[in-house]
C-alpha positions in Angstrom: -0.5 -7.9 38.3 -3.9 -7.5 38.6 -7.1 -6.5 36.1 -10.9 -5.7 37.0 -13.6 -5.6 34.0 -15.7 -2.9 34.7 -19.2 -3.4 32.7 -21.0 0.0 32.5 -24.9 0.6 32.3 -25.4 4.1 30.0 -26.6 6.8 33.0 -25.8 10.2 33.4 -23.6 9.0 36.3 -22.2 6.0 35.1 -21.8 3.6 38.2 -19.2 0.5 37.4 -20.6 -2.9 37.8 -18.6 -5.6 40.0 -18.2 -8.3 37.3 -18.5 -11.4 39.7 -22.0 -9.8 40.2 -23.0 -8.9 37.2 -22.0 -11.4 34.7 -22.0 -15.1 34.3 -18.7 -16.5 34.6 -17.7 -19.9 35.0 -14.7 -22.2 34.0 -14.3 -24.0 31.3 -11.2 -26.3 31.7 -8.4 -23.9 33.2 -10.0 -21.4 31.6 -12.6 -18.6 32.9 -15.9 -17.8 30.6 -16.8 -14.2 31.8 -20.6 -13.6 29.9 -22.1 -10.1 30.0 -25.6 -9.2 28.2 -27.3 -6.6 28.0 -29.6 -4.1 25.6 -26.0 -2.8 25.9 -23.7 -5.1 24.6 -23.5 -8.7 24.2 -19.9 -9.9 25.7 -18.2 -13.4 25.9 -15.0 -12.7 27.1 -12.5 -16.3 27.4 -9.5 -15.3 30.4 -6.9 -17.4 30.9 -4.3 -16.1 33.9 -1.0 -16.9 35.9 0.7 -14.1 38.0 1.8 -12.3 35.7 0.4 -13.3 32.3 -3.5 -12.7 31.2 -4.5 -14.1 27.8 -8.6 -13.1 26.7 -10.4 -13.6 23.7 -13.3 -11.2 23.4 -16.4 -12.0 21.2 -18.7 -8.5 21.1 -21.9 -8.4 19.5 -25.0 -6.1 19.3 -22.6 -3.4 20.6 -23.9 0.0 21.0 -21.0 2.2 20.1 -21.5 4.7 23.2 -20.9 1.6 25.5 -17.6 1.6 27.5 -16.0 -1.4 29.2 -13.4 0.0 31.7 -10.3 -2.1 32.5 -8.4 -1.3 35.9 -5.2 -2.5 36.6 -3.2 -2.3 39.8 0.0 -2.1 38.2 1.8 -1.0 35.2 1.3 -3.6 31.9 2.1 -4.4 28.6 -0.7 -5.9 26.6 -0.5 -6.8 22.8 -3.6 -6.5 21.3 -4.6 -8.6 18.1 -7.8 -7.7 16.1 -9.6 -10.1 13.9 -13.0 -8.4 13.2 -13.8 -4.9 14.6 -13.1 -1.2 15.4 -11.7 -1.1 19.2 -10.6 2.9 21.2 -8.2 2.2 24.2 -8.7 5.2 26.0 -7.5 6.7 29.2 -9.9 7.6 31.4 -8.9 11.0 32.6 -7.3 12.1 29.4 -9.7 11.1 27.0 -7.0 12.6 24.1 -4.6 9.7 24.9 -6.8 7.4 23.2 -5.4 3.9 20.6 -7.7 2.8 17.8 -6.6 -0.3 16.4 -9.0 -1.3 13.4 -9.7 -4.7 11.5 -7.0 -6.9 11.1 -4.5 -4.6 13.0 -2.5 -5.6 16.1 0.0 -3.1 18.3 1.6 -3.7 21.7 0.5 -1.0 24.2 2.0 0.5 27.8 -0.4 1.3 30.5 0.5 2.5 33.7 -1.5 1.6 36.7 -5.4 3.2 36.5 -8.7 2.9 34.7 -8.9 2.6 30.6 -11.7 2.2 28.3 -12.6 0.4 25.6 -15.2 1.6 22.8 -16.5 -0.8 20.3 -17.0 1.3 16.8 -18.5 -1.9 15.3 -21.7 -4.0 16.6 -19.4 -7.2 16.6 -15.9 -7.2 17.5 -13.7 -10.0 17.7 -10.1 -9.5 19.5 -7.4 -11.1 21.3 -5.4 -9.4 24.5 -2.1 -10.6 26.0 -0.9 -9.0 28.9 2.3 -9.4 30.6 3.9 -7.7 34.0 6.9 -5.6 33.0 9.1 -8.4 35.0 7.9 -11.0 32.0 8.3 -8.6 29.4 11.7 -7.5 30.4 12.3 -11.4 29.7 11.3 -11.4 26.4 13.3 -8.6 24.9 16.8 -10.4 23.9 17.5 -9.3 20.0 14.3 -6.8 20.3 15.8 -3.4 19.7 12.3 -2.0 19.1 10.8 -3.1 22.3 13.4 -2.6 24.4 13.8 1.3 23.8 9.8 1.4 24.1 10.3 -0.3 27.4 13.3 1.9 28.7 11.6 5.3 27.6 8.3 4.4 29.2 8.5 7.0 32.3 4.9 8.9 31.7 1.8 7.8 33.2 -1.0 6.9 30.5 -1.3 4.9 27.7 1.5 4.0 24.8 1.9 2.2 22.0 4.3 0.8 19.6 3.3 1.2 15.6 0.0 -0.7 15.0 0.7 -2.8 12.1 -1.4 -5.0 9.9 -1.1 -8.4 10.8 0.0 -11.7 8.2 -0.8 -15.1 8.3 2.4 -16.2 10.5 1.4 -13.5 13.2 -1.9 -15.0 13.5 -0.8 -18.8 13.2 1.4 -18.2 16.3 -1.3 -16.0 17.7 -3.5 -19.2 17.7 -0.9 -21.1 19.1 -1.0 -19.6 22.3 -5.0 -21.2 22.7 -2.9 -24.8 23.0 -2.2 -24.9 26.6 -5.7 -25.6 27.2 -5.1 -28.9 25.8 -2.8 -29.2 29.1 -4.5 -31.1 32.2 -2.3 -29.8 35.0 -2.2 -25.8 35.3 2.2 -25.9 35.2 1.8 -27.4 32.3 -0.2 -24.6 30.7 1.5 -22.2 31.8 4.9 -23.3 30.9 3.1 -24.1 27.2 2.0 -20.3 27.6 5.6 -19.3 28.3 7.2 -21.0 25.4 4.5 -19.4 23.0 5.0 -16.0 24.1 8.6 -15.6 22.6 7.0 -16.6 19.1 4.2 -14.5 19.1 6.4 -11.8 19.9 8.9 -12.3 17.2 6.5 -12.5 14.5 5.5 -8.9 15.8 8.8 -8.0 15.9 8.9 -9.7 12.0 5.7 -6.8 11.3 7.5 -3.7 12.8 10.7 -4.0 10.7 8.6 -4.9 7.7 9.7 -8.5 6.9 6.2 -9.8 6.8 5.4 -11.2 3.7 3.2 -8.4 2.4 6.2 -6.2 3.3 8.2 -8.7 1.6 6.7 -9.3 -1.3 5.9 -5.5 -2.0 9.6 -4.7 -1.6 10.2 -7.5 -4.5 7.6 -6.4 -6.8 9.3 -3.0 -6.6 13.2 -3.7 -7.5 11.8 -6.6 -10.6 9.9 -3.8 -11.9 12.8 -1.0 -11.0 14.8 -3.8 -12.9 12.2 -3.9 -16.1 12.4 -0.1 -16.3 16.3 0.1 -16.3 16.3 -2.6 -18.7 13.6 -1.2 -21.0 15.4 2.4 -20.8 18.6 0.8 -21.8 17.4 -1.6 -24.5 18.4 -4.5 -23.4 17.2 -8.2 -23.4 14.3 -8.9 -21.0 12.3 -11.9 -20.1 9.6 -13.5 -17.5 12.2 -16.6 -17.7 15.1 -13.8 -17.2 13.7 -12.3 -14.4 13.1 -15.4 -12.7 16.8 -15.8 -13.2 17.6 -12.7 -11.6 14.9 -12.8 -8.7 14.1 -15.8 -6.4 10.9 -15.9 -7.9 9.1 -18.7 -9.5 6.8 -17.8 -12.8 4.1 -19.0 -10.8 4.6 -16.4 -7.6 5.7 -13.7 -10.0 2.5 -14.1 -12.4 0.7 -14.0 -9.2 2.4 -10.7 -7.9 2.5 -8.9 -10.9 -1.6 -9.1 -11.4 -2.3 -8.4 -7.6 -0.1 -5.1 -7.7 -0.4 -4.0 -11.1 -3.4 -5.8 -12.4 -1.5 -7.7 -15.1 0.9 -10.2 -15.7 4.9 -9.8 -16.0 4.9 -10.7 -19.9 2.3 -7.9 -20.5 4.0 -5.6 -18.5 6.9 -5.9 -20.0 5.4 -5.6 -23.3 3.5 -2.2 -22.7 6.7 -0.9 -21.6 8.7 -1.7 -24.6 5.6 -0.1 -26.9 5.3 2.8 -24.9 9.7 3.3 -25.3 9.3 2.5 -28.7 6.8 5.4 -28.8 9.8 7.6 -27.5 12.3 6.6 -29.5 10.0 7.2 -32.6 9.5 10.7 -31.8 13.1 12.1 -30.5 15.2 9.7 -32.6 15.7 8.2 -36.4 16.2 4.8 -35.4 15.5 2.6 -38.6 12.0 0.4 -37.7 14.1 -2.6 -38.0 17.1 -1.4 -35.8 13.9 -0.7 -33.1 12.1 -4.2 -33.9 15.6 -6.0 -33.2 16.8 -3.9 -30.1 13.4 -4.2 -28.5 13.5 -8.6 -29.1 11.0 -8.2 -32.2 11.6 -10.8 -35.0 11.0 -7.8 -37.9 9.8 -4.8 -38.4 6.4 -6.1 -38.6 5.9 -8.0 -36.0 6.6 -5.0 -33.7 4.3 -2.8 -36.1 1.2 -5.2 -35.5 2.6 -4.8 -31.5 2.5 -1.5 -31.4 -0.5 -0.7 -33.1 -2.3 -2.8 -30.9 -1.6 -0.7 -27.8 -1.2 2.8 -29.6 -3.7 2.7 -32.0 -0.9 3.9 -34.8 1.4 2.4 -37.1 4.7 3.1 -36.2 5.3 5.3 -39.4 2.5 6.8 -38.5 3.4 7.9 -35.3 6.3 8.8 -36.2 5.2 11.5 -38.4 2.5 12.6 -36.2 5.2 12.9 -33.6 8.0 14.4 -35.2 5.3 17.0 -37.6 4.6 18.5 -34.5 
């Protein structure tokens, strides 16, 4: 496996620049420091390689966004491609429609067959990680990865694929970083056996993105059945509680205060609240439900205490708004 950077100057015939002559580059332990500057673009691009493994960090600034960088490969390869900062287009070169934006914070695992691509910087400074792997490696890596290994088998079309771009979580990008500790490795077998061991990982904790279980995904599809469980609860009139919940969930009052403001801007005990009020308010106006019967189904110590409740939140007494209600 085998990549070229191309570094283009803007001309009406664009003419691609050898990098060896055009850019510094020099090594920095087992790594290669490829620096390209222009009025263009400012590049620092860190490349790490074995046969059949590339690992670069790219660092873009001052980027004019009609700039291309082409990439040619000699042979098919799979690169997953991380995003920190930025607003990358992976395009083929002579189908400009097959094109891959992958925006801030986003990572995917792309497919392309042996050719040219470019890569558009939408953003004066990017910041983005690319690791690319032979099909042989990647073949490897595939055990208990249904996902990748249908993407791999159905991959017969010259051109650029992808898998879902997803956004990435904090354990994508701690074993992300974990890949930068075979340069702490003197002797290059070393590193690349370190490199080989963190591949598997990083790949999982994709894997762990595309079928929803990071802990974004996670935690949204919690917040949803606690409050799918406050609604049935609240429809039925029945007995609930923060400190029930918690029973229920495996959630800590902590981590469920915490969810409940950053999805619905307020905390479990007030949410649970306005949705007794606002049933209240229903039962008011299609039943005859004596105030007490109401105070006592809905965990009110009297009659009054839910009338100071409710009139908080509806602006009404609850006779009130019952006769308003029912009058109409």
């Amino acid at each position: 496996m085998l990549f070229k950077l191309l570094f283009h100057e803007l001309t009406n015939e664009i003419q691609p620049i050898a990098i060896a002559a055009e850019c510094d580059s020099f090594q920095v332990s087992r790594e290669q420091v490829m620096h390209y500057q222009s009025h263009l673009a400012d590049i620092l691009c860190r490349h790490y390689q074995t046969q059949n493994i590339h690992h670069d960090h790219y660092l873009v600034a001052n980027a004019n966004p009609d700039y291309e960088l082409s990439i040619y490969t000699t042979s098919e390869v799979y690169s997953l491609i991380a995003v920190k900062h930025g607003l990358i287009v992976y395009s083929a070169t002579k189908k400009k429609a097959n094109s891959l934006q992958i925006s801030e914070n986003q990572c995917c695992l792309l497919r392309a067959s042996k050719g040219i691509y470019t890569v558009c910087f939408l953003h004066p400074r990017s910041d983005f990680k690319v690791l690319s792997m032979s099909a042989e490696i990647l073949q490897e890596f595939k055990t208990d990865f249904l996902e990748l290994c249908v993407f791999i088998d159905s991959m017969a079309t010259p051109g650029l694929f992808s898998m879902p771009i997803c956004q990435m979580d904090q354990t994508f990008n701690s074993r992300l970083e974990q890949l930068q500790s075979f340069a702490a490795f003197v002797r290059k077998k070393d590193q690349n056996r370190r490199l080989l061991w963190e591949i598997p990982t990083v790949l999982s904790a994709y894997k762990g993105l595309l079928r929803k279980k990071d802990k974004p995904s996670v935690n949204q599809l919690l917040v949803e059945k606690i409050r799918n469980y406050i609604n049935q609860k609240t429809q039925k009139i029945e007995p609930i509680s923060v400190e029930l919940l918690c029973a229920e969930f495996p959630v800590s009052k902590k981590t469920l205060e915490r969810l409940f403001v950053q999805h619905f801007a307020e905390g479990p005990a007030r949410y649970i609240r306005r949705l007794k009020i606002e049933h209240v308010a229903i039962l008011l106006k299609t039943t005859h439900i004596s105030l007490m019967e109401l105070a006592l189904s809905f965990g009110y110590s009297d009659a009054n205490a839910l009338n100071k409740a409710f009139k908080k939140q509806i602006g009404n007494s609850l006779m009130q708004h019952r006769y308003n209600q029912q009058s109409k």
